[in-house]
KOLTIDO-38875 format. One line per field, with one value per residue (C-alpha): residue in one letter; x, y, z. Coordinates in nm, 2 decimals, decimal comma, always signed. Example, Ala and Ser with C-alpha at 12.3 -4.5 7.8 and 13.67 -1.06 7.14 Angstrom:
type = [A	S]
xx = [+1,23	+1,37]
yy = [-0,45	-0,11]
zz = [+0,78	+0,71]
This chain:
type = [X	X	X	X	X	X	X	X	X	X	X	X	X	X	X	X	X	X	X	X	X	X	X	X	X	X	X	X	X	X	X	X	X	X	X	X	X	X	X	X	X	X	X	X	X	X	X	X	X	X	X	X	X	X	X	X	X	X	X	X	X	X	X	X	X	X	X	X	X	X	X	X	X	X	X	X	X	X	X	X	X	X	X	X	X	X	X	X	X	X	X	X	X	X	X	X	X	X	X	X	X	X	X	X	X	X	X	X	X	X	X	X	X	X	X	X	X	X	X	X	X	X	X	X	X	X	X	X	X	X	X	X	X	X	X	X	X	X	X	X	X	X	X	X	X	X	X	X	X	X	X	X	X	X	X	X	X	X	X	X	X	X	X	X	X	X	X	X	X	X	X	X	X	X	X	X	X	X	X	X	X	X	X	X	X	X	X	X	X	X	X	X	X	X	X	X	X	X	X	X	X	X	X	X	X	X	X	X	X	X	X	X	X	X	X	X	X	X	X	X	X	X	X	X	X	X	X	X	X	X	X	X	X	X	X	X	X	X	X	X	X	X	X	X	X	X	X	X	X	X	X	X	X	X	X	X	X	X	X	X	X	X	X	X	X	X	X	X	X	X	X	X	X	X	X	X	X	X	X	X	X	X	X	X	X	X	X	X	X	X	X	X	X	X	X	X	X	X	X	X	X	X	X	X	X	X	X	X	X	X	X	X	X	X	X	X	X	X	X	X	X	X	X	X	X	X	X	X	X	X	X	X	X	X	X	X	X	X	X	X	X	X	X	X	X	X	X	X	X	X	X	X	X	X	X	X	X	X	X	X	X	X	X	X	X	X	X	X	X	X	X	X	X	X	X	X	X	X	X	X	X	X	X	X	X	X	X	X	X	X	X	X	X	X	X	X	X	X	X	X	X	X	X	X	X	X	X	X	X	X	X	X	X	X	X	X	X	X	X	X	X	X	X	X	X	X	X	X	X	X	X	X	X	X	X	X	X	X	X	X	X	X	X	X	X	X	X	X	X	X	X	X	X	X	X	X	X	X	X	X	X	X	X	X	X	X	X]
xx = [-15,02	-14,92	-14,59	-14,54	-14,66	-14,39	-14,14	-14,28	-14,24	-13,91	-13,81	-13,96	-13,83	-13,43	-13,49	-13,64	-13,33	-13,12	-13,25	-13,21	-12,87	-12,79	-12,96	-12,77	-12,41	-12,52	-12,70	-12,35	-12,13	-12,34	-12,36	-11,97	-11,85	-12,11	-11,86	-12,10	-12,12	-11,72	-11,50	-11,36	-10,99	-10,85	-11,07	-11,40	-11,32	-11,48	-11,86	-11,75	-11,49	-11,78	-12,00	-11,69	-11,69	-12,10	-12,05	-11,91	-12,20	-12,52	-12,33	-12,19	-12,55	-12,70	-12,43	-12,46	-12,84	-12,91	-12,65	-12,86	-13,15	-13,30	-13,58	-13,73	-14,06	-14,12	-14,51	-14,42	-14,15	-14,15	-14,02	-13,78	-13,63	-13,60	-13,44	-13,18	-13,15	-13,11	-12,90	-12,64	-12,65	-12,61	-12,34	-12,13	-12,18	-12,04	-11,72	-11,72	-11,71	-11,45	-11,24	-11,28	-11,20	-10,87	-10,75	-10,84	-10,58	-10,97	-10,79	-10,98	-11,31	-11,34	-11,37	-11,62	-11,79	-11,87	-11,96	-12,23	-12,32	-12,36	-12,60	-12,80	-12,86	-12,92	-13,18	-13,37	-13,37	-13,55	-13,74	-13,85	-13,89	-14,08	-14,31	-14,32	-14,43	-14,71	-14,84	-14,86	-15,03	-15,30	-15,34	-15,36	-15,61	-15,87	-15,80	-15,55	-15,20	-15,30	-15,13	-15,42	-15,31	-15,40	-15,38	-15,30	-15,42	-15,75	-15,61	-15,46	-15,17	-15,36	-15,70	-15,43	-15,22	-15,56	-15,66	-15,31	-15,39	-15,71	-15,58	-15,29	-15,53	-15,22	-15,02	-15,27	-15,34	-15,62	-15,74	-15,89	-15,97	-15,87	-15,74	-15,80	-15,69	-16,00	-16,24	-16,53	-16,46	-16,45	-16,74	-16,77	-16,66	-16,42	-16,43	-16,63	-16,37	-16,44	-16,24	-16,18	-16,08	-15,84	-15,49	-15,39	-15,62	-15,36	-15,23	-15,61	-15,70	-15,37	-15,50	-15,81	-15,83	-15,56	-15,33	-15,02	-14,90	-14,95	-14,90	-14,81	-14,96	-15,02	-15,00	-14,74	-14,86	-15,03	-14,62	-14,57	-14,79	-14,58	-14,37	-14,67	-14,81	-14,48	-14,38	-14,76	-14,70	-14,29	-14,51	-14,67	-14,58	-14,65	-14,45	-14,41	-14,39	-14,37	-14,50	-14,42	-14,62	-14,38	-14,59	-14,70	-14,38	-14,24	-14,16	-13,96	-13,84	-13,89	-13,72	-13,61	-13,20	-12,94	-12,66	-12,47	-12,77	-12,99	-13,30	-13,24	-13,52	-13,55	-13,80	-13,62	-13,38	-13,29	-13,35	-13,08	-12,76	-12,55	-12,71	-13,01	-12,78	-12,58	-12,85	-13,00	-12,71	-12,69	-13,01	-12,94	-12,62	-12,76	-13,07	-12,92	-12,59	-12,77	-13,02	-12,84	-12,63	-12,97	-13,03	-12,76	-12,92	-13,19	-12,98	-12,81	-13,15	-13,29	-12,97	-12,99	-13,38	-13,30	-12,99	-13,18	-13,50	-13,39	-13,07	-12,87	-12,73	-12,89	-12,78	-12,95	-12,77	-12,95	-12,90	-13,12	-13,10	-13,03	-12,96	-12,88	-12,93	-12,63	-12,65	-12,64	-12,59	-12,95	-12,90	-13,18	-13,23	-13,31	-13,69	-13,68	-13,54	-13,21	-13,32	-13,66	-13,63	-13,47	-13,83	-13,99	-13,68	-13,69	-14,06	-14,24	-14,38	-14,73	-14,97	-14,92	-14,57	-14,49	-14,10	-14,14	-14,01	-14,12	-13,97	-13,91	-14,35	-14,31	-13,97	-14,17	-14,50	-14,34	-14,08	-13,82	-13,62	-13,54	-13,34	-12,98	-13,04	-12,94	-12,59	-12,67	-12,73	-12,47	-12,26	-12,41	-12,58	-12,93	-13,14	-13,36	-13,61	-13,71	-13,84	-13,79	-13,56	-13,64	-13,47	-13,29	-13,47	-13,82	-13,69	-13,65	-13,98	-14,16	-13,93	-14,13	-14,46	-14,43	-14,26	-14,14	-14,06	-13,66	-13,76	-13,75	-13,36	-13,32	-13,27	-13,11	-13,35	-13,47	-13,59	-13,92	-14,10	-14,43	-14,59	-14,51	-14,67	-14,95	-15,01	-14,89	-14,62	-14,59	-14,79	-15,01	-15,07	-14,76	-14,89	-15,00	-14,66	-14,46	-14,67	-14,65	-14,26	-14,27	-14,48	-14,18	-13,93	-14,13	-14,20	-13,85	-13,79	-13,62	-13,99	-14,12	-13,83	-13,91	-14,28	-14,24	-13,99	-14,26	-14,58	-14,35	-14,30	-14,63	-14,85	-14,63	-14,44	-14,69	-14,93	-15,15	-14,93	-14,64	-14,53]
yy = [+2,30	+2,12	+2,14	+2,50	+2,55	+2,31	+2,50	+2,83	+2,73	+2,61	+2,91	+3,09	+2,91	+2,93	+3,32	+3,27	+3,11	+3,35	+3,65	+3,47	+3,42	+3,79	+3,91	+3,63	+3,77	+4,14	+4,02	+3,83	+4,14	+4,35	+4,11	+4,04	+4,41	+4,51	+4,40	+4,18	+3,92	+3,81	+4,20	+4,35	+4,33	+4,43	+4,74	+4,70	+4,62	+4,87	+4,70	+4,72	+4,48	+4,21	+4,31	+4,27	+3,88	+3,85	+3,78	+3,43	+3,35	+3,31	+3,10	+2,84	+2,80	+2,73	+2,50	+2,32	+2,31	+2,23	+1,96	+1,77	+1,81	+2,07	+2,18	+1,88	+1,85	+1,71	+1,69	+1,33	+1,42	+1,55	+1,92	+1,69	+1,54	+1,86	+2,06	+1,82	+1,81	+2,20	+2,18	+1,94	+2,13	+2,49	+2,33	+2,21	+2,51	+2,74	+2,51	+2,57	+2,92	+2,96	+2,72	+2,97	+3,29	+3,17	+2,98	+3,33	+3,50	+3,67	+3,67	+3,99	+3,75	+3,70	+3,32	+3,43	+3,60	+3,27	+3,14	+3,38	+3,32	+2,99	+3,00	+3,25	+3,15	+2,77	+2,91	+3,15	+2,85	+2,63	+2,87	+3,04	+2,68	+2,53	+2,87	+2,80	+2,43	+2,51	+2,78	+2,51	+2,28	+2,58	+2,65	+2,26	+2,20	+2,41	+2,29	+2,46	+2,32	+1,93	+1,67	+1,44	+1,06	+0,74	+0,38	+0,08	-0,20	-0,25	-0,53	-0,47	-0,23	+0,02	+0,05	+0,12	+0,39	+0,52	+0,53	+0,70	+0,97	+1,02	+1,12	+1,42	+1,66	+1,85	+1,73	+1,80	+1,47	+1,40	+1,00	+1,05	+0,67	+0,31	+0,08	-0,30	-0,62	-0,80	-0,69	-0,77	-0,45	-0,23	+0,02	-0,04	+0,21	+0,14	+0,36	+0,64	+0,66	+0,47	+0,19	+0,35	+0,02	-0,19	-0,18	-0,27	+0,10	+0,32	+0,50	+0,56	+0,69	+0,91	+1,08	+1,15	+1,21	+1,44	+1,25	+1,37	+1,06	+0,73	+0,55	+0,14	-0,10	-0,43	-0,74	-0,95	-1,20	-0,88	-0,81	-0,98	-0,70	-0,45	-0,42	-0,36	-0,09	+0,10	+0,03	+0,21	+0,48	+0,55	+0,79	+0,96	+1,28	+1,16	+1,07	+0,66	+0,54	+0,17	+0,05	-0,32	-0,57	-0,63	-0,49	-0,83	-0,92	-0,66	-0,77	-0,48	-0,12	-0,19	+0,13	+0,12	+0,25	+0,28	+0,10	+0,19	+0,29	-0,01	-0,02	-0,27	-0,34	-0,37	-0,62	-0,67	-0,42	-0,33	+0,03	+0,03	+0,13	+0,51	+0,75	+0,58	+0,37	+0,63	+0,82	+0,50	+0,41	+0,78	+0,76	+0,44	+0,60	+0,92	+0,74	+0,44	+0,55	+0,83	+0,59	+0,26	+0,53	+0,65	+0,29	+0,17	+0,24	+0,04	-0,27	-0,29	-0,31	-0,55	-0,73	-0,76	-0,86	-1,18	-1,29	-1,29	-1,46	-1,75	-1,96	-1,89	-1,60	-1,24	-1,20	-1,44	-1,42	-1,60	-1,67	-1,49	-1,46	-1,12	-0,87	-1,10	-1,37	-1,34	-1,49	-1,19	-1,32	-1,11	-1,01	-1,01	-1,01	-1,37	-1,45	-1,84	-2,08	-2,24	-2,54	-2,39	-2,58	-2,94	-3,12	-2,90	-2,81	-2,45	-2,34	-2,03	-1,87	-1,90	-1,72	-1,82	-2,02	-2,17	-2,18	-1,81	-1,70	-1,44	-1,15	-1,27	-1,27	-0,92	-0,82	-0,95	-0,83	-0,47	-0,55	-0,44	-0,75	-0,62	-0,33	-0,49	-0,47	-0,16	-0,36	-0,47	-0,16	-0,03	-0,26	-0,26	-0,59	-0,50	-0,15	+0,07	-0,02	-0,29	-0,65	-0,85	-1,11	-1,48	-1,82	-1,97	-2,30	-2,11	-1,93	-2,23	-2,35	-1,99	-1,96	-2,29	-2,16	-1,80	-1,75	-1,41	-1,40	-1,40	-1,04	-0,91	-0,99	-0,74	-0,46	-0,51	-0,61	-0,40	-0,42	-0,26	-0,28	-0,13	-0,49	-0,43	-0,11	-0,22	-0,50	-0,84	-0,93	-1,24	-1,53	-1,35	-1,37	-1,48	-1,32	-1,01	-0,98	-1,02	-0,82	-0,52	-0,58	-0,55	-0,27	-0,11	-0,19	-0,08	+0,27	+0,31	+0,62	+0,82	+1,02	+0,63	+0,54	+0,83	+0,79	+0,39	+0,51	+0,74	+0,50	+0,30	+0,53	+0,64	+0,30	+0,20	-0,12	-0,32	-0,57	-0,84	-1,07	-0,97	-1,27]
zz = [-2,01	-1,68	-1,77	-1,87	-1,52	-1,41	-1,59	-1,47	-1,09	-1,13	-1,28	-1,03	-0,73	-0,92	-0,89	-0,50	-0,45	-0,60	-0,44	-0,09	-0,19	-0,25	+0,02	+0,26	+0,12	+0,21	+0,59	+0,61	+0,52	+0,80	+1,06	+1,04	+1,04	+1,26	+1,53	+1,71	+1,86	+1,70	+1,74	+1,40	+1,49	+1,16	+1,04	+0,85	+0,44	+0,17	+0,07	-0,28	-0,26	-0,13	-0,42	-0,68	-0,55	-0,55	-0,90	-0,86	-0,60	-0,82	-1,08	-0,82	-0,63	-1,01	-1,08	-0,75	-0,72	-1,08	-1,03	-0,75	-0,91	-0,63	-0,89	-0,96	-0,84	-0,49	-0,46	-0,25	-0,06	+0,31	+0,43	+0,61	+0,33	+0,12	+0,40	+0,46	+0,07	+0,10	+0,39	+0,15	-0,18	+0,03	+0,23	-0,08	-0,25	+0,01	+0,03	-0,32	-0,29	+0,01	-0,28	-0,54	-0,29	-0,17	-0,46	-0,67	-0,41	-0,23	+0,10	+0,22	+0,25	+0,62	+0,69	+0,97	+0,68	+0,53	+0,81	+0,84	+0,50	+0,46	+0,80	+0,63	+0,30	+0,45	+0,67	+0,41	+0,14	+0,35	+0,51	+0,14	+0,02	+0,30	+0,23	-0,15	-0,10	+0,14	-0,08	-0,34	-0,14	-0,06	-0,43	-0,51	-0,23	-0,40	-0,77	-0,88	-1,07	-1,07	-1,20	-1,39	-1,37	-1,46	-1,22	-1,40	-1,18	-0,94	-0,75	-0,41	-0,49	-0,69	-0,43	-0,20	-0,44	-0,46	-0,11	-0,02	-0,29	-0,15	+0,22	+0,05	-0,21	-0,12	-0,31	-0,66	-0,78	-0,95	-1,04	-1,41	-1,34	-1,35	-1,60	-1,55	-1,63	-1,63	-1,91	-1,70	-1,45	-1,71	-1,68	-1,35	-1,03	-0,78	-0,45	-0,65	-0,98	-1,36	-1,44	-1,79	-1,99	-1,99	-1,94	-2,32	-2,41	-2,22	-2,52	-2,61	-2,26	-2,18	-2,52	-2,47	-2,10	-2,12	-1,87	-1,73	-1,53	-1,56	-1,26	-1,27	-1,00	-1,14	-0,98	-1,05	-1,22	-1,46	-1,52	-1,86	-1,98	-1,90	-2,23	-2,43	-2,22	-2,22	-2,58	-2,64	-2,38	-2,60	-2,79	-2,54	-2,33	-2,01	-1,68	-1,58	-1,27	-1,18	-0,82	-0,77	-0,65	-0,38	-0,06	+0,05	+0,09	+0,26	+0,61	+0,81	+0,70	+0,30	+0,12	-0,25	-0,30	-0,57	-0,65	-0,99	-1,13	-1,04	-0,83	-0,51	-0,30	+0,03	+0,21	+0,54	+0,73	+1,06	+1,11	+1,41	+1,19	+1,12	+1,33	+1,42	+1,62	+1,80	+1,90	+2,02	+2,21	+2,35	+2,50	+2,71	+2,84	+2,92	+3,13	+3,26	+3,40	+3,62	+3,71	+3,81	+4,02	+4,22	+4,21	+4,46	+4,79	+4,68	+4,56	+4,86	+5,11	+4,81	+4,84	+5,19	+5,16	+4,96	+5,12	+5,47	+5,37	+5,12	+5,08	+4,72	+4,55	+4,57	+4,17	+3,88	+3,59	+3,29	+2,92	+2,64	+2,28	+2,18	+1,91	+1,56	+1,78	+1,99	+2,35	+2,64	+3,01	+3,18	+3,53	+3,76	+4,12	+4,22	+4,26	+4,25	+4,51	+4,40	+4,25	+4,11	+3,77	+3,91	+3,85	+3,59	+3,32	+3,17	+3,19	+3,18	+3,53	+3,60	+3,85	+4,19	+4,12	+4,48	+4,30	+4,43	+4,74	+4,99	+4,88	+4,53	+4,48	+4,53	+4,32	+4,07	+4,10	+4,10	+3,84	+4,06	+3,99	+3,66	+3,78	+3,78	+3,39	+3,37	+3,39	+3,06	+2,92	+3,03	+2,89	+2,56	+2,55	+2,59	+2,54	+2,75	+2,50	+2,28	+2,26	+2,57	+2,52	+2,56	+2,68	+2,36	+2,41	+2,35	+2,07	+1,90	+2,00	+1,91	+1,56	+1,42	+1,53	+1,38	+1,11	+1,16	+1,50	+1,45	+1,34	+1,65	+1,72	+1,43	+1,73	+2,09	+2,32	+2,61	+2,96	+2,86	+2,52	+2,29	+2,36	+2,73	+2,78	+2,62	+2,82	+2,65	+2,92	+3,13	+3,01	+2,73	+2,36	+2,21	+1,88	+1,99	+2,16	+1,84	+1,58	+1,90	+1,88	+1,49	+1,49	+1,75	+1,51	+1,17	+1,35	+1,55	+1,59	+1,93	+2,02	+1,99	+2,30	+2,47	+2,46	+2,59	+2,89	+2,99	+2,95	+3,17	+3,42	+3,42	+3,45	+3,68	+3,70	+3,83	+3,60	+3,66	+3,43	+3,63	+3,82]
């Protein structure tokens, strides 16, 4: 039954499609000859002559959109996802089109025309899908078109399948139950749903339970049972899908690609690379150029602060490990007397440090002797945002006592951070400071730099651990 519905929505959301389509090519045709806002040089073509070509239009979008699977269902996926999906298949189609109108010798189709067109019909298939979707959703919400599956697994992986279930009814998903592989749980309840039987009874239970979807989440060590349960489920009529045990191991930005065909996955990747990292890069020259200009008048009476109250340079220019673990040069105003680290090597500053000097104490209780960084945003070294980075001989130390803490030179570092906004800067928990910087990078997103520039601003640059 579920899937004659299936069918049935597809079907109906092909014809949504297609009467969006139609109606775009006839909004194009009056907004182009209307003579606004682009003029009507050469006199205003005979409708018929659009209607003639209308023909082709229907065939290429079914074509097209069947082609990239646009009516699969998509009770998982974000609006995002399928409006840039949209956005692709609408796009390709209309080049398509414009192909077949000049190649066919259509020269009397205005290339403003398609223009039009292709802005309408992307806007009123998203629009008309997003609608769809949502209505769905409402319909699901209160029982209506479900999708009845099954969980294979009560370990880890499948409480948490279920738990994620749980939060979207939305999305029509109804847990019939579990199936286990320990006999001894069988019978038993697991966050208020049966644990039907066990895992080697799953052509028994799609049968009589009427399942739909069967939904794989063993552990791995439960794995060499997974030839069995899908040589019993070859008979069946019911959709398979495999989650692997993998999410303990996932580490930063996991995702699942395809390459020839092949699933890869992913348990470690930067998310700063394509666009992500333009726009990052974007945002530190559009803030940090205009601000190291307003800057100036205060470097120079900082400038002139240091030089007349301690002996040494008024620049201190220092190495860190950076992004992929590349060394930057730091620039800071100097703090420290000269020969601050003669007797004690490279150590951390502590409360009180009488290495300070007079006007140093206070650059760095206010942070203001982080400012000259904006050099090294400028330059490309270092980011508005992201984990501060540290002396090489302490990431050597740190890399030995946790693990992952070479993660966070996965992204350029910054002159403010997640961990510092939220307190754990200067001599504070150095694991609390790395799982704050992982959570940055696992979460990255432009809102996420925006949001820290502001908490920044907005506390203040003062701290109690600043010094």
């Amino acid at each position: 039954m579920l899937k004659k519905h299936s069918q049935f929505f597809e079907n109906l959301l092909f014809l949504f499609d297609l009467s969006i389509i139609c109606l775009a090519w006839l909004g194009a045709y009056a907004l182009r000859f209307s003579g606004w806002p682009v003029p009507v040089y050469y006199g205003v073509p005979p409708l018929q002559d659009y209607l003639h070509f209308l023909f082709f239009v229907p065939p290429i979008w079914a074509v097209i959109f069947k082609s990239m699977h646009m009516y699969r269902p998509r009770r998982i996926s974000s609006h995002l996802t399928e409006a840039y999906d949209v956005l692709k298949a609408a796009t390709l189609a209309a080049l398509l089109l414009m192909a077949v109108a000049y190649i066919g010798k259509q020269v009397s189709v205005s290339r403003v025309f398609f223009g039009y067109f292709w802005g309408l019909s992307s806007a009123g298939l998203i629009l008309t899908r997003l609608l769809f979707r949502e209505c769905l959703r409402f319909a699901r919400r209160r029982g209506y078109n479900l999708r009845h599956i099954v969980i294979l697994g009560t370990d880890l992986l499948g409480q948490t399948l279920q738990q994620q279930i749980g939060r979207h009814p939305e999305l029509g998903l109804n847990i019939v139950g579990f199936l286990t592989c320990n006999s001894y749980e069988v019978g038993q309840r697991l966050d208020g749903i049966d644990i039907l039987g066990h895992i080697d009874q799953v052509r028994d239970i799609v049968r009589t339970r009427s399942v739909d979807q069967v939904l794989i989440a063993l552990p791995l060590e439960a794995m060499p049972a997974l030839e069995k349960i899908l040589q019993q489920l070859s008979t069946e009529m019911v959709d398979i899908k495999i989650l692997p045990d993998l999410y303990q191991y996932v580490i930063m930005q996991g995702s699942v690609e395809e390459f020839e065909g092949l699933p890869v996955v992913t348990l470690s990747e930067s998310p700063m690379y394509g666009w992500n990292q333009v726009v990052k890069r974007a945002l530190d020259l559009v803030v940090s150029l205009p601000l190291l200009a307003a800057c100036l008048p205060l470097f120079g009476l900082l400038a002139a602060l240091i030089k007349s109250t301690s002996r040494g340079p008024v620049f201190y220019v220092q190495e860190r490990m950076g992004y992929d673990g590349r060394i930057l040069r730091m620039v800071k105003f100097r703090t420290m007397r000269v020969d601050a680290e003669r007797h004690t090597g490279e150590v951390w500053a502590q409360e009180n440090d009488p290495r300070r000097t007079s006007v140093g104490a206070l650059l760095r209780r206010t942070s203001l002797d982080e400012l000259p960084q904006l050099w090294n945003v400028l330059k490309g070294e270092m980011s508005l945002v992201g984990p501060r980075p540290e002396r090489p001989v302490f990431v050597e130390e740190f890399r030995q006592r946790l693990p992952r803490y070479m993660l966070r030179h996965r992204v350029k570092a910054g002159m403010t951070g997640w961990a510092q906004v939220q307190g754990w800067r200067g001599n504070t928990s150095l694991e609390r400071r790395l799982e704050h910087d992982l959570y940055y990078i696992q979460h990255w997103s432009l809102f996420l730099d925006i949001k820290i520039l502001w908490l920044t601003l907005w506390r203040g640059f003062t701290h109690k651990n600043a010094y």
